[in-house]
KEGU-810917 format. One record per atom (N, C-alpha, C, CB): residue in one letter; atom name; x, y, z. Coordinates in Angstrom, 3 decimals. Glycine has a CB too. Layout:
// residues N
+---+----+----------+----------+----------+
| r |  a |       xx |       yy |       zz |
+---+----+----------+----------+----------+
| A | CA |        X |        Y |        Z |
...
+---+----+----------+----------+----------+
//
This chain:
// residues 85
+---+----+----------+----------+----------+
| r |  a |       xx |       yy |       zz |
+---+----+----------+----------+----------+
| X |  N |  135.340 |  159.475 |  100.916 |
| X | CA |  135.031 |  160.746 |  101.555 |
| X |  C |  136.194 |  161.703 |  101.298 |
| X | CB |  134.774 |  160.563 |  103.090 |
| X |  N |  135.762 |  163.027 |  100.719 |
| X | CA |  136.810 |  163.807 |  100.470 |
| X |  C |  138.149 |  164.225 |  101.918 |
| X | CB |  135.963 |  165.103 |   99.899 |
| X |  N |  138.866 |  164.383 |  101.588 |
| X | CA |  140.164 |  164.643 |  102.979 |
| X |  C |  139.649 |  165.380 |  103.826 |
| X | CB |  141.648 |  165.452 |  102.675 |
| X |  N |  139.038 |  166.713 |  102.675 |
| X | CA |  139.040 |  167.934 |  103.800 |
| X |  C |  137.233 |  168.055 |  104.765 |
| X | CB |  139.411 |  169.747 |  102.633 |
| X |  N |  137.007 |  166.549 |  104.877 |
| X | CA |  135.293 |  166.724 |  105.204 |
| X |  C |  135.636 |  165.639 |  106.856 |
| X | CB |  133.759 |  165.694 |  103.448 |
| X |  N |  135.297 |  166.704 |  107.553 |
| X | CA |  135.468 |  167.171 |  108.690 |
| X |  C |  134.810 |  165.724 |  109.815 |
| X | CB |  134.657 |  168.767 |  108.693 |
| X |  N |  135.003 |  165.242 |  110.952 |
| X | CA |  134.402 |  164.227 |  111.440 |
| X |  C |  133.223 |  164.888 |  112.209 |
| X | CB |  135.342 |  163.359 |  112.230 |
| X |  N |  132.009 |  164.458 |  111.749 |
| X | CA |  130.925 |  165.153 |  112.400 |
| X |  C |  130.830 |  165.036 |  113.724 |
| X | CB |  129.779 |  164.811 |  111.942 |
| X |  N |  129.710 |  166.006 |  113.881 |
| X | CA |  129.820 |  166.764 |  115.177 |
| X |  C |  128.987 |  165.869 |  116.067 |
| X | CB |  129.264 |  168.365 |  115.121 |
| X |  N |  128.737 |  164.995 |  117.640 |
| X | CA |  127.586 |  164.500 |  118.423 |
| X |  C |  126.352 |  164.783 |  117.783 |
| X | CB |  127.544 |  165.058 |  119.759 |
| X |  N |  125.231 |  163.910 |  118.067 |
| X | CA |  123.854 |  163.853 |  117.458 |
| X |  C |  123.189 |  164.085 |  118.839 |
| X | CB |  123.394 |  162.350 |  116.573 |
| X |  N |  122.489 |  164.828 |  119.354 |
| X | CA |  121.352 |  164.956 |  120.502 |
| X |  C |  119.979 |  165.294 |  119.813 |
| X | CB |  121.727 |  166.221 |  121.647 |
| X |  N |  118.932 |  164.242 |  120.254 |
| X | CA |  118.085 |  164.466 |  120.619 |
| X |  C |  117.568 |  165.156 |  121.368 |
| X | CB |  117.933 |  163.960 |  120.694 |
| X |  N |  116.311 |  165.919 |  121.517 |
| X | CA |  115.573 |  166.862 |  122.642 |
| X |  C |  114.397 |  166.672 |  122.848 |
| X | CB |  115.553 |  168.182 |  122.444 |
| X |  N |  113.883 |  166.398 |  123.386 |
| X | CA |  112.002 |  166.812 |  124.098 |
| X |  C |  112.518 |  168.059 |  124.647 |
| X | CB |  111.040 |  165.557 |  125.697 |
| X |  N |  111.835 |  168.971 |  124.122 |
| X | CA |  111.319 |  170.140 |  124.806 |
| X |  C |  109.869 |  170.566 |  124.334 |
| X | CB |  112.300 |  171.293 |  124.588 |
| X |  N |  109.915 |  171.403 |  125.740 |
| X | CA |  108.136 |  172.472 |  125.500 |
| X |  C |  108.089 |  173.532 |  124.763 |
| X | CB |  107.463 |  173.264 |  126.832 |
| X |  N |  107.408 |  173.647 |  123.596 |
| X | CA |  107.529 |  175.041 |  122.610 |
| X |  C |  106.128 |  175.747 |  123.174 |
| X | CB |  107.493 |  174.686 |  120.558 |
| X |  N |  106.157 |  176.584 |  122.726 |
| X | CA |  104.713 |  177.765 |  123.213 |
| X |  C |  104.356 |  177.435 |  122.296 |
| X | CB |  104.624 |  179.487 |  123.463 |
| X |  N |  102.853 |  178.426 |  122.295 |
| X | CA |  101.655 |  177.653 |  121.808 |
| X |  C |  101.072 |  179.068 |  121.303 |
| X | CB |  100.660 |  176.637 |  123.056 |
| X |  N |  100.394 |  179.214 |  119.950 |
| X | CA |  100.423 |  180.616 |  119.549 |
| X |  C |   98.723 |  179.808 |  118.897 |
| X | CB |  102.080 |  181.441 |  118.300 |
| X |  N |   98.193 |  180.679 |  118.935 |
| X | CA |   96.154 |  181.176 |  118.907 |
| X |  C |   96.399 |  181.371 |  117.709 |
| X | CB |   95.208 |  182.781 |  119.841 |
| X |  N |   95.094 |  181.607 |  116.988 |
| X | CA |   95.213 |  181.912 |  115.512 |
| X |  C |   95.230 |  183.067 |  115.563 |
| X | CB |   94.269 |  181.478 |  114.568 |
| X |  N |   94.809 |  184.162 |  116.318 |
| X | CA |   95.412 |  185.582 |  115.936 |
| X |  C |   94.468 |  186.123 |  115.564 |
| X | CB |   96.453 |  185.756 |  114.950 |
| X |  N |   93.018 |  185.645 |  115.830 |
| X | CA |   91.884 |  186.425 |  115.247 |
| X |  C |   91.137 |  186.334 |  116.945 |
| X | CB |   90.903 |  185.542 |  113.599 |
| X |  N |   89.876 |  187.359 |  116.996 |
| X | CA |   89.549 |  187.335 |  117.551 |
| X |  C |   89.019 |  185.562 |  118.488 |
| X | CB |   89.090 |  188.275 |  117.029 |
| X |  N |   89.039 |  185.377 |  119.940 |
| X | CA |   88.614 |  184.481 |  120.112 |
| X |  C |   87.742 |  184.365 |  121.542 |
| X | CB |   89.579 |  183.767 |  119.864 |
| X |  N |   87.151 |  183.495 |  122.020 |
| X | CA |   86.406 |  183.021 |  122.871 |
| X |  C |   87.252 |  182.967 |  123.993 |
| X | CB |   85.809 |  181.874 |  122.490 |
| X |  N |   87.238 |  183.985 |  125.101 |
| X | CA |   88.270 |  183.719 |  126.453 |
| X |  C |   87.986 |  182.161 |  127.007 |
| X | CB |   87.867 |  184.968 |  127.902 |
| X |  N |   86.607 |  181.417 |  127.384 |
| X | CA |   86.392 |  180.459 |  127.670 |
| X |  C |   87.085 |  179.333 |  126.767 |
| X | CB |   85.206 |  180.522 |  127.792 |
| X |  N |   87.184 |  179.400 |  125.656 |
| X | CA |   87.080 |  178.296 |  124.475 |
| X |  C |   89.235 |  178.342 |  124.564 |
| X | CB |   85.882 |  179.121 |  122.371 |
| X |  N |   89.620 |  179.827 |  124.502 |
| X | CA |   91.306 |  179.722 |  124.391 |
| X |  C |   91.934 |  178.790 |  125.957 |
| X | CB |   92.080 |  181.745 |  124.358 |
| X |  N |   90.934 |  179.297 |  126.935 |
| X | CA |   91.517 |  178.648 |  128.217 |
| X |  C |   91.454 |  177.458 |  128.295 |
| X | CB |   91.023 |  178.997 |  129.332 |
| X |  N |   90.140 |  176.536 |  127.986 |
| X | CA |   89.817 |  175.181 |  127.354 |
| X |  C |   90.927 |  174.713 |  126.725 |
| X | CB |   88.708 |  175.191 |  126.371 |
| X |  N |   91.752 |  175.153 |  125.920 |
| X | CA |   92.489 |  174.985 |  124.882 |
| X |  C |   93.980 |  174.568 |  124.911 |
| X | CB |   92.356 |  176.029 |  124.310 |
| X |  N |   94.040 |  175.393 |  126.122 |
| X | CA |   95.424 |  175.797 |  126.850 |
| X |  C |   96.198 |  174.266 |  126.676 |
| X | CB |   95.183 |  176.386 |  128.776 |
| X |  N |   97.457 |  173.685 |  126.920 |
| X | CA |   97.777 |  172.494 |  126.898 |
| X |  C |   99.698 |  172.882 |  126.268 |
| X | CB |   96.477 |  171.515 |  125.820 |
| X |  N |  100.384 |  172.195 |  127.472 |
| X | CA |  101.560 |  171.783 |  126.651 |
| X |  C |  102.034 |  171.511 |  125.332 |
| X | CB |  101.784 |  171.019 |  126.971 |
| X |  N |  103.019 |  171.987 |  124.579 |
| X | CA |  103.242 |  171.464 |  123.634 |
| X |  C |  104.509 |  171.083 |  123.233 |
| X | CB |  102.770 |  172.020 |  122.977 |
| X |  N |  104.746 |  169.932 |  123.058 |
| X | CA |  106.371 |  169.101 |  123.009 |
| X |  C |  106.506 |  169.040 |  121.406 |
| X | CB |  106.447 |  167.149 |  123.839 |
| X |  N |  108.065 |  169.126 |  121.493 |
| X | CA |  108.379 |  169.007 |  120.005 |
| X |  C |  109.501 |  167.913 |  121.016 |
| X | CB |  108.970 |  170.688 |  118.736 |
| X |  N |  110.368 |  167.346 |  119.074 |
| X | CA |  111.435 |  166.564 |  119.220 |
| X |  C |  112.624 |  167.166 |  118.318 |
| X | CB |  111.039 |  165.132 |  118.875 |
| X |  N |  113.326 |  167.594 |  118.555 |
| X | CA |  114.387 |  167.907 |  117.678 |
| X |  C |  115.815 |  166.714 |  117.789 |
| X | CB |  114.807 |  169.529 |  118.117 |
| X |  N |  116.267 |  166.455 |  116.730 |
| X | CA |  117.505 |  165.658 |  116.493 |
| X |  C |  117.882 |  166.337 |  115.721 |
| X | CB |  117.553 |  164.335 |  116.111 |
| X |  N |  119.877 |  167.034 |  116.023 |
| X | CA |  120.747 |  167.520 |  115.342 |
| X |  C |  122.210 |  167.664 |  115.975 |
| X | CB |  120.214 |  168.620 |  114.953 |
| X |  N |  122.927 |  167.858 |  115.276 |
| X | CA |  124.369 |  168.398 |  115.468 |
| X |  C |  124.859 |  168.986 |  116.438 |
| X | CB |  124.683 |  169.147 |  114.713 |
| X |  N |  125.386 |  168.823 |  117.769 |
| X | CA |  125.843 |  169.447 |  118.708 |
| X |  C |  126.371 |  171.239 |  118.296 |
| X | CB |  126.946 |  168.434 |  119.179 |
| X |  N |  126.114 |  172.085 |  118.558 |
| X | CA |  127.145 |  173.018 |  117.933 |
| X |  C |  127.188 |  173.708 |  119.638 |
| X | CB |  126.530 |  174.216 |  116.265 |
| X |  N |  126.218 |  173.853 |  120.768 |
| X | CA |  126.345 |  174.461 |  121.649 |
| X |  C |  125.499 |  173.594 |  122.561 |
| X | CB |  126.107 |  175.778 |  121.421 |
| X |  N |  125.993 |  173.631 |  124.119 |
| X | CA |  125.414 |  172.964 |  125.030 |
| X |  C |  125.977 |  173.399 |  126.494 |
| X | CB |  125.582 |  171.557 |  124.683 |
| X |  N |  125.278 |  174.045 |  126.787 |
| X | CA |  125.671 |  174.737 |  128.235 |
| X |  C |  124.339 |  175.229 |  129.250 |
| X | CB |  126.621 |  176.222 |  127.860 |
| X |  N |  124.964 |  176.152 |  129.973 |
| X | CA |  123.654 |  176.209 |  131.188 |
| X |  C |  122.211 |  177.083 |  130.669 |
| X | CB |  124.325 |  177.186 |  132.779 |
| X |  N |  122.890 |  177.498 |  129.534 |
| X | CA |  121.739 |  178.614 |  128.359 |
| X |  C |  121.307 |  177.656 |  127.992 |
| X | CB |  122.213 |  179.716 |  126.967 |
| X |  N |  121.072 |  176.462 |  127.131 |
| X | CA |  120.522 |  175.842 |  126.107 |
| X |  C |  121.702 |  174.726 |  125.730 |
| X | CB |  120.100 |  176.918 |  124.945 |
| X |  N |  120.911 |  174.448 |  124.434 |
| X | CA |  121.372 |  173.963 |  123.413 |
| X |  C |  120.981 |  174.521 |  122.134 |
| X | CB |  121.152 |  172.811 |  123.486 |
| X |  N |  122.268 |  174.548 |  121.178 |
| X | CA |  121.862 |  174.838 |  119.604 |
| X |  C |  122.576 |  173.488 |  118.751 |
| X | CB |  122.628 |  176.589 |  118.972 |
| X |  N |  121.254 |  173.154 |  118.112 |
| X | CA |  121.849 |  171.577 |  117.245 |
| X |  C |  121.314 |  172.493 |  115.882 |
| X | CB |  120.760 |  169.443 |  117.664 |
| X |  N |  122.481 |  171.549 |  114.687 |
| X | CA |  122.687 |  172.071 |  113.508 |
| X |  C |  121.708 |  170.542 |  112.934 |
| X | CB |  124.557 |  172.453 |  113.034 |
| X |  N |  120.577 |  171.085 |  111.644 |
| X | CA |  120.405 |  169.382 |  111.041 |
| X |  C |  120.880 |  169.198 |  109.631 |
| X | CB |  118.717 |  168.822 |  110.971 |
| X |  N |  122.537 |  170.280 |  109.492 |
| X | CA |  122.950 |  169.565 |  108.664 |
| X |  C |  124.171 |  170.252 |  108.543 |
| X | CB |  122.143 |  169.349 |  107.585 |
| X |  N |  125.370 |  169.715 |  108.431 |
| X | CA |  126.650 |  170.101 |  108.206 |
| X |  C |  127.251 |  170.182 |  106.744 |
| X | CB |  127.369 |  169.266 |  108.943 |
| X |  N |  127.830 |  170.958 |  106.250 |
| X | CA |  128.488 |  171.218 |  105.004 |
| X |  C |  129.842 |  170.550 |  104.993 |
| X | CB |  128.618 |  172.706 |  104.764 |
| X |  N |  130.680 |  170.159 |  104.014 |
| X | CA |  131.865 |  169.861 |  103.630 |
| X |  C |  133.111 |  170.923 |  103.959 |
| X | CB |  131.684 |  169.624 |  102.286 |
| X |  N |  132.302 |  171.972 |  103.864 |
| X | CA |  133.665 |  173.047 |  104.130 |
| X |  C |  132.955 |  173.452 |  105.378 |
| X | CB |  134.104 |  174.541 |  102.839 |
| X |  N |  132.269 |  173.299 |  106.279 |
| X | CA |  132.084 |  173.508 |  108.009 |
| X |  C |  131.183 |  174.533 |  107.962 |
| X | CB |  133.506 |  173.986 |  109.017 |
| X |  N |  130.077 |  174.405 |  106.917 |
| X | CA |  128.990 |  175.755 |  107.430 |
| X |  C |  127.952 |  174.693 |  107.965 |
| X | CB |  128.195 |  177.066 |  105.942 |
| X |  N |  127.196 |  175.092 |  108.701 |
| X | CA |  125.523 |  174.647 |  109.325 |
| X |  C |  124.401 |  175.011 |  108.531 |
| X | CB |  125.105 |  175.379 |  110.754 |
| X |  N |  123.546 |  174.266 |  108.505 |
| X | CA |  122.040 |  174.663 |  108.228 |
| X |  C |  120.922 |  173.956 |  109.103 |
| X | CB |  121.699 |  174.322 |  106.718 |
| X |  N |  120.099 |  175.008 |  109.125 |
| X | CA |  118.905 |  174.369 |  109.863 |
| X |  C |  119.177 |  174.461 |  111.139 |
| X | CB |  118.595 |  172.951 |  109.555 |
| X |  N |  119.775 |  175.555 |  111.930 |
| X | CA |  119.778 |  175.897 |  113.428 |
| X |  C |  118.838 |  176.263 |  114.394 |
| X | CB |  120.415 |  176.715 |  113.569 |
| X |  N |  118.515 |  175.229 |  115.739 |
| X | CA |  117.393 |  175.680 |  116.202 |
| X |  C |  118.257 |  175.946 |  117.488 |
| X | CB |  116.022 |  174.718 |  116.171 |
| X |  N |  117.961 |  176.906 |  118.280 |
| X | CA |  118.678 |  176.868 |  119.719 |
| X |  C |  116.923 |  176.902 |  120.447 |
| X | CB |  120.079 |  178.603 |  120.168 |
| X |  N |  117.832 |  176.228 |  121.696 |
| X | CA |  116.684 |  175.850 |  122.826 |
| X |  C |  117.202 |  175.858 |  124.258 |
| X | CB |  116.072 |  174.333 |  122.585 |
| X |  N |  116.030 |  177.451 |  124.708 |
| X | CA |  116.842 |  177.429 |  126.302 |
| X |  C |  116.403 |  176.047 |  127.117 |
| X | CB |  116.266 |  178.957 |  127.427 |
| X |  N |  117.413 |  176.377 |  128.149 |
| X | CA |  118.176 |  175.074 |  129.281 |
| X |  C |  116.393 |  174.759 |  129.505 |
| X | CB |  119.535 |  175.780 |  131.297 |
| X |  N |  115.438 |  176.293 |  130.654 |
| X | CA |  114.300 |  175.732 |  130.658 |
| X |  C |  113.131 |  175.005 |  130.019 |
| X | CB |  114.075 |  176.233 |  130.905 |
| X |  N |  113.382 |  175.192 |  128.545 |
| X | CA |  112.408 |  174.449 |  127.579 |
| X |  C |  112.699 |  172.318 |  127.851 |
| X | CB |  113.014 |  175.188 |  125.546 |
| X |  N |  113.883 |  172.184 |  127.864 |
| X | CA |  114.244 |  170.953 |  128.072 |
| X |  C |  113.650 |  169.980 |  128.661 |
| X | CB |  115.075 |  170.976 |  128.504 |
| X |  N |  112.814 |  168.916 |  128.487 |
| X | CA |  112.365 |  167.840 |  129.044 |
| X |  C |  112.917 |  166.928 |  129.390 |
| X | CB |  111.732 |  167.453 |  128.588 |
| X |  N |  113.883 |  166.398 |  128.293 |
| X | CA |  114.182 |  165.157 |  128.287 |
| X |  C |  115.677 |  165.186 |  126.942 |
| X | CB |  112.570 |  164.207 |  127.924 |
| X |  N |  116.755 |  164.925 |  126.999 |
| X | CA |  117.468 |  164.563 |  126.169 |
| X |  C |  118.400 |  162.971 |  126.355 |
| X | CB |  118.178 |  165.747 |  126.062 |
| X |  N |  118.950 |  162.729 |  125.068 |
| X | CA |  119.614 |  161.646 |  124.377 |
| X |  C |  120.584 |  161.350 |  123.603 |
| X | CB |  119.097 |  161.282 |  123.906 |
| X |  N |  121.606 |  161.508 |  124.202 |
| X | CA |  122.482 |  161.264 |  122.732 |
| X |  C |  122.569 |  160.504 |  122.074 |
| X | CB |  123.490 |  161.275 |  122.628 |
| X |  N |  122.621 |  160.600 |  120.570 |
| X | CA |  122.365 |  159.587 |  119.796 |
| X |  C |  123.617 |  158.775 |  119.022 |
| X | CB |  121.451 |  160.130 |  118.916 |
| X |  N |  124.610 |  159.746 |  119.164 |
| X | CA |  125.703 |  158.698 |  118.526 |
| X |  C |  126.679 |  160.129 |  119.292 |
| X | CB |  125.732 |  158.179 |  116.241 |
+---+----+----------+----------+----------+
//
């Protein structure tokens, strides 16, 4: 491993609730309410932020310390987390 490559950052897992978006065309008020329903994602990434706002995990770190693939997620979306290493 090169010298200057950095000791990575905590791994968290997340359950959280994402919103839920219609196709955007006209629709059936009965049929969208029918429809209605939670929707959980799972994200696993890189600690970069974790406080009473959220969390923002990175799912991938660079050699010289840039991020890619940043999702932030407010505190209320949160279901369930894990740290993973």
């Amino acid at each position: 491993m090169p010298k200057n490559y950095r000791k990575p950052l905590p791994l968290l897992e997340i359950v959280w609730s994402d919103s839920q978006l219609s196709t955007g065309g006209w629709e059936d008020h009965g049929a969208t309410m029918r429809g209605r329903h939670r929707v959980f994602q799972r994200s696993v990434g890189y600690i970069l932020a974790d406080d009473k706002h959220g969390v923002m995990l990175a799912g991938s770190l660079s050699q010289g310390g840039n991020v890619h693939g940043v999702v932030t997620i407010p505190a209320s979306q949160i279901v369930k987390r894990r740290k993973v290493r």
